[in-house]
C-alpha positions as CSV (number, residue, x, y, z in Angstrom):
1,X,4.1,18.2,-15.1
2,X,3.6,21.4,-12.3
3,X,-0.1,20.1,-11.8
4,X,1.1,16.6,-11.3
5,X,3.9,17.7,-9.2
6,X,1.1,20.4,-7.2
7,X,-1.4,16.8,-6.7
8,X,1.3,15.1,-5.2
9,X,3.1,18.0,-2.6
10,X,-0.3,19.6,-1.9
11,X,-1.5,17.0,0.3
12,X,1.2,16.7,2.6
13,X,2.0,20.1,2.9
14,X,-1.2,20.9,4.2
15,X,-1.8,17.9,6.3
16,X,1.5,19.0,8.1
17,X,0.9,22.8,8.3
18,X,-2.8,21.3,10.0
19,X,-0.6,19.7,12.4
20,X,1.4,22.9,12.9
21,X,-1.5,25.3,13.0
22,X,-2.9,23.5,15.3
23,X,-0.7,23.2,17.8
24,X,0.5,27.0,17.6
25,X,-3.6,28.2,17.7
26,X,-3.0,26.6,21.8
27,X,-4.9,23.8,21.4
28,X,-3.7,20.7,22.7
29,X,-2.4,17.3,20.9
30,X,-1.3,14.4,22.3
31,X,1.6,13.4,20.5
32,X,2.6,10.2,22.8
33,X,-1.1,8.8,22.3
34,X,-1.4,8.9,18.6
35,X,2.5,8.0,18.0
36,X,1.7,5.0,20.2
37,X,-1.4,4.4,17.8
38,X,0.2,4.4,15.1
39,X,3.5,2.2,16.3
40,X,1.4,-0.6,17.7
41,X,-1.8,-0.3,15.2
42,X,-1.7,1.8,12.5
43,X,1.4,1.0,11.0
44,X,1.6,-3.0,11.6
45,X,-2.0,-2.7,10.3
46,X,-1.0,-0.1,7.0
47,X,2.4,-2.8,6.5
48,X,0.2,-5.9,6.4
49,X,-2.2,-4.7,4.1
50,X,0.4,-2.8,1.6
51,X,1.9,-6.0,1.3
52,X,0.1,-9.0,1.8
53,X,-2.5,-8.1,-0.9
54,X,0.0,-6.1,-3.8
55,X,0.3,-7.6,-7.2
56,X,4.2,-7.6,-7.2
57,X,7.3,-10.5,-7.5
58,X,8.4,-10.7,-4.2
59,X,12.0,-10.4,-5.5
60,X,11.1,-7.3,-5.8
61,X,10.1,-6.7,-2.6
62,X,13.8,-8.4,-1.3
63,X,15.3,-5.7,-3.4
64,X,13.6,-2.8,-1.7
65,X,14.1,-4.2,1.6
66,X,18.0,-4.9,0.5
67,X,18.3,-1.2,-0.6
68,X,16.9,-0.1,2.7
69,X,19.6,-1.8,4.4
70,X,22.5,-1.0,2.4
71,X,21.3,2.9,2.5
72,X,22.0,2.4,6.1
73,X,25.3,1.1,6.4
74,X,25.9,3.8,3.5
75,X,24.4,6.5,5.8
76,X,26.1,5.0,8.6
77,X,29.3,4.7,6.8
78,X,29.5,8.0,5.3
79,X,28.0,10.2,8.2
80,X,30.2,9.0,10.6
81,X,33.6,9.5,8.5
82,X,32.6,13.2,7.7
83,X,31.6,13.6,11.4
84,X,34.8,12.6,12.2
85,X,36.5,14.5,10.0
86,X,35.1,17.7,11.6
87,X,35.6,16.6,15.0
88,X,31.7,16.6,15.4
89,X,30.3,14.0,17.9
90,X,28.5,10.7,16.8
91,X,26.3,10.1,19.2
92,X,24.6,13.2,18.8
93,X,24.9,13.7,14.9
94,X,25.4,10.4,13.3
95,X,21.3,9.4,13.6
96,X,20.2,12.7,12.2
97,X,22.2,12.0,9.2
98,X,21.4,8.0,8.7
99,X,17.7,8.4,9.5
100,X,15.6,10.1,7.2
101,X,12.7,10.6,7.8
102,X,11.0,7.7,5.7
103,X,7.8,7.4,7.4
104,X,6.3,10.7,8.1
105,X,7.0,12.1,4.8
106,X,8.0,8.9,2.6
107,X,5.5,7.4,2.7
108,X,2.9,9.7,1.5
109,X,5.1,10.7,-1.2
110,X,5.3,7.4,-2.2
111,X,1.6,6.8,-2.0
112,X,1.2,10.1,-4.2
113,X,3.9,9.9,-6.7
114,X,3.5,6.0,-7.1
115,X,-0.1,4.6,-6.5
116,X,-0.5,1.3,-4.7
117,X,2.8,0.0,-5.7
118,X,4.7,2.5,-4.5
119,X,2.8,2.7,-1.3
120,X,3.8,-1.4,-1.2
121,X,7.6,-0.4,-2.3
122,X,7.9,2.7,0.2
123,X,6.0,0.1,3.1
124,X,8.8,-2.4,3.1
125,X,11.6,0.0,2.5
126,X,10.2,1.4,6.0
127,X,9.5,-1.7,7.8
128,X,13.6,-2.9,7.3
129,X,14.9,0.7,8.1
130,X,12.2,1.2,11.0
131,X,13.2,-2.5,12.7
132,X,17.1,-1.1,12.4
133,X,16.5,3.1,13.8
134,X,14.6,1.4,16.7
135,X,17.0,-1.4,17.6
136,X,20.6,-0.7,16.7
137,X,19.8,3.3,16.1
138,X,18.3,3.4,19.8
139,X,21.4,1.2,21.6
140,X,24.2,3.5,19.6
141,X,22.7,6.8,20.9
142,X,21.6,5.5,24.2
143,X,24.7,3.2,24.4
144,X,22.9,0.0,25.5
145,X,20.7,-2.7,23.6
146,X,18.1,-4.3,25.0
147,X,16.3,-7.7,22.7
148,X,12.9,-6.5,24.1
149,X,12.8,-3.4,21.8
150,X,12.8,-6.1,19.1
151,X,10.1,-8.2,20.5
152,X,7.7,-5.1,21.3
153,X,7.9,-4.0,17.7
154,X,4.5,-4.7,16.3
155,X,5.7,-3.9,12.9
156,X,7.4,-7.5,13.0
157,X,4.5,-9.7,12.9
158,X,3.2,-8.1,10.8
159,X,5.6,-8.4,8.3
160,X,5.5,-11.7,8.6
161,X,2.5,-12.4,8.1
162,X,2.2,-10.2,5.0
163,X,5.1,-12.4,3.9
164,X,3.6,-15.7,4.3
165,X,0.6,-14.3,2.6
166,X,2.8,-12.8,-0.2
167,X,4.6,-16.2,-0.8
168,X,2.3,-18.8,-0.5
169,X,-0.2,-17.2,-2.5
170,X,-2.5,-17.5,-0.2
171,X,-6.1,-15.3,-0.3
172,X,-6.3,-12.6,2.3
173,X,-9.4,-13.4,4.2
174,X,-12.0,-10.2,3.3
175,X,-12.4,-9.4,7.0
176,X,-8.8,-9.4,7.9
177,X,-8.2,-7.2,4.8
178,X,-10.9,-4.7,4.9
179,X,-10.0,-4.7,9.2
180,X,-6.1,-4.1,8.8
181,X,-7.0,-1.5,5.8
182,X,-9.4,0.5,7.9
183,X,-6.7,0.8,10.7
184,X,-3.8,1.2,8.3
185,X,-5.8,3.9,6.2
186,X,-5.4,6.3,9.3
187,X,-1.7,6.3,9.2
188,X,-0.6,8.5,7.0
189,X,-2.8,11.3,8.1
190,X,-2.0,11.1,11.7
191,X,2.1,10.8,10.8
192,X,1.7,13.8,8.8
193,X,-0.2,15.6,11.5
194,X,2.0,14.9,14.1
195,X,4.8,15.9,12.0
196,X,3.2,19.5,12.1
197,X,2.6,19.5,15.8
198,X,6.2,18.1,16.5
199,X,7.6,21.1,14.5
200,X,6.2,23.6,15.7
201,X,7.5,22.6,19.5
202,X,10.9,22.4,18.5
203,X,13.3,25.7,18.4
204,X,16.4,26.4,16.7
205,X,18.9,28.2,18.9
206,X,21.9,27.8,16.5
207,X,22.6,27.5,12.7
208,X,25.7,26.8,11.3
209,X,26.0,22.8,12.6
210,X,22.5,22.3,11.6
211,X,22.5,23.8,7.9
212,X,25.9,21.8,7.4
213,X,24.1,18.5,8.5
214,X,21.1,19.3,6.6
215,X,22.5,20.1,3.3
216,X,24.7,17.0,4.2
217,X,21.6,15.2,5.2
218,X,19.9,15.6,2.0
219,X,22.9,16.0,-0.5
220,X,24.0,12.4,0.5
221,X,20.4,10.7,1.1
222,X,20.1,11.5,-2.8
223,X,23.9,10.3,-3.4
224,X,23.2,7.5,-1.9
225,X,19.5,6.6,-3.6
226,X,21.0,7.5,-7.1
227,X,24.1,4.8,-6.4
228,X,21.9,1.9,-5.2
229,X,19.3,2.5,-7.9
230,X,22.6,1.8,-10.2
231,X,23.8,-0.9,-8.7
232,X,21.3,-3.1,-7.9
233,X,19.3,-2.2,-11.2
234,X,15.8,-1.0,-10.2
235,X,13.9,1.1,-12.7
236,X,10.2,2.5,-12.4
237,X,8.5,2.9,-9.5
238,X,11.2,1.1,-7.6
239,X,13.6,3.3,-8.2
240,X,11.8,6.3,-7.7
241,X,10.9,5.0,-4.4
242,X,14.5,4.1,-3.0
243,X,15.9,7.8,-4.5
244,X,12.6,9.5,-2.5
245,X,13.1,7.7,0.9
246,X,16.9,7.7,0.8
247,X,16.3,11.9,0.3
248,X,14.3,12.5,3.2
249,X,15.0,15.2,5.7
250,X,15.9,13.8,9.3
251,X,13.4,12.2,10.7
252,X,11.6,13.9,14.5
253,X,12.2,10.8,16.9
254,X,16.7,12.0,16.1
255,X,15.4,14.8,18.2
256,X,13.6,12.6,21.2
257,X,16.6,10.2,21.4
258,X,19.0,13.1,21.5
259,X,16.7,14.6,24.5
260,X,16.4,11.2,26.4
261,X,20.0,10.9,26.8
262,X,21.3,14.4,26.6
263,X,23.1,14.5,23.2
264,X,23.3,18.0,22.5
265,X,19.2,18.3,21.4
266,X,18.9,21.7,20.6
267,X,21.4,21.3,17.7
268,X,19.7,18.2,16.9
269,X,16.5,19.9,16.5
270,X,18.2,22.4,14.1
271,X,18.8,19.6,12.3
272,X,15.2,18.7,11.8
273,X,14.1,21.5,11.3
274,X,16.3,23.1,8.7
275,X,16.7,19.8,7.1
276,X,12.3,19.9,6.7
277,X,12.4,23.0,5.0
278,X,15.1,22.5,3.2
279,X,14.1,19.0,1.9
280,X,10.3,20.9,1.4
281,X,11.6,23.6,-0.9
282,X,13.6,21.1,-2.9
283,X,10.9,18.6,-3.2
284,X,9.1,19.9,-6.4
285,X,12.9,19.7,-8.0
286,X,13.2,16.4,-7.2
287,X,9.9,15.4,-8.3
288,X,10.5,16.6,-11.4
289,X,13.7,14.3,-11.5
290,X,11.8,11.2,-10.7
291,X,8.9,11.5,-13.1
């Protein structure tokens, strides 16, 4: 079980410290290039692909997609009563809490732990929560909506055409396949990547808000997974995926929204941070729970 475990955290470990040694050997990386890559290419691209052509009953599918949803409002629900219980603000803390980070480190868990279907399970998971943190997540920290950050989401589409795929049974044409595969394949790398190179830029200045929010981050990401996997019945690979995204740290972008619209960021990044190494070091435990 260690070796397993080893074959599974190996690879993203090292992908993100490459990130983070990079960017602290002074060389340079442009983060807003390759996260705009991978927003409007590689992960549309990695989503149609992971779906359109997996061997799995699209109820399943729903269900992943309704877990991702109700982990949410959960987060959402939760989070913001304990925040105001302590008289902490929302605006600044609430995302950090109901936003785990799902894609930068979810998804190549899911890839590692569960093969092609997890990879499938872990995609849609992402694609609900993603369309929700950039839509309503965005409007509640920056306290306005705006409909075009729904239509520029790239991630959409591509859904949908997965689904139409999926459903109808119709054959993926070979070119479009191997095309969308080719793009998608680059994903994971550059998210984990840039996860090193966004780490190492942040600072903690303080640490008693962010270890409280990060051990609440976590506790109640894996509260929450455990209680949905109950209640809506998923077993195998399913469940092992909703438990693994649901327990991710807080995801980086927490950190850029806090900065664009001044909601205390340097706490924020505490969060991240100490919520990445904590969620790190408890990995391998985790792990172990799932398989």
């Amino acid at each position: 079980m260690f070796s397993v475990i080893t074959s599974i955290l190996a690879p993203v470990l090292i992908s993100v410290c490459i990130g983070f040694c990079w960017t602290r050997s002074g060389r340079s990386y442009d983060t807003g290039l390759i996260t705009s890559i991978v927003t409007y290419f590689g992960a549309p691209c990695l989503v149609f692909y992971s779906l359109s052509a997996v061997k799995l009953d699209p109820q399943a599918l729903f269900n992943m997609g309704l877990a991702a949803l109700l982990a949410n409002v959960a987060f959402i629900v939760i989070g913001g009563l304990i925040l105001a219980l302590f008289r902490l603000p929302q605006r600044a803390f609430l995302q950090a809490l109901s936003f785990p980070n799902i894609g930068n480190v979810g998804l190549p868990l899911c890839y590692l732990a569960f093969g092609k279907e997890g990879l499938a399970l872990g995609v849609t998971f992402f694609a609900v929560y993603a369309v929700f943190q950039m839509t309503a997540g965005a409007a509640f920290v920056s306290g306005s909506f705006s409909l075009k950050s729904i239509v520029k989401m790239p991630i959409i589409p591509a859904t949908i055409l997965a689904a139409f795929y999926l459903l109808t049974g119709t054959g993926v044409p070979e070119w479009l396949y191997n095309t969308t595969k080719l793009i998608g394949d680059m994903t994971i790398p550059l998210m984990l990547f840039t996860l090193g190179v966004s780490l190492s830029r942040l600072k903690v200045r303080q640490f008693k808000i962010p270890v409280f929010l990060s051990l609440l981050r976590l506790g109640m990401g894996f509260g929450v997974g455990v209680t949905l996997v109950s209640l809506l019945k998923l077993s195998g690979p399913a469940a092992g995926v909703v438990v693994l995204q649901c327990s991710m740290p807080a995801a980086v972008f927490c950190y850029l929204f806090a900065q664009m619209y001044s909601q205390r960021p340097e706490e924020v990044a505490g969060v991240v941070i100490v919520s990445t190494a904590l969620g790190f070091c408890l990995l391998p435990a985790l792990l172990l729970y799932l398989l």
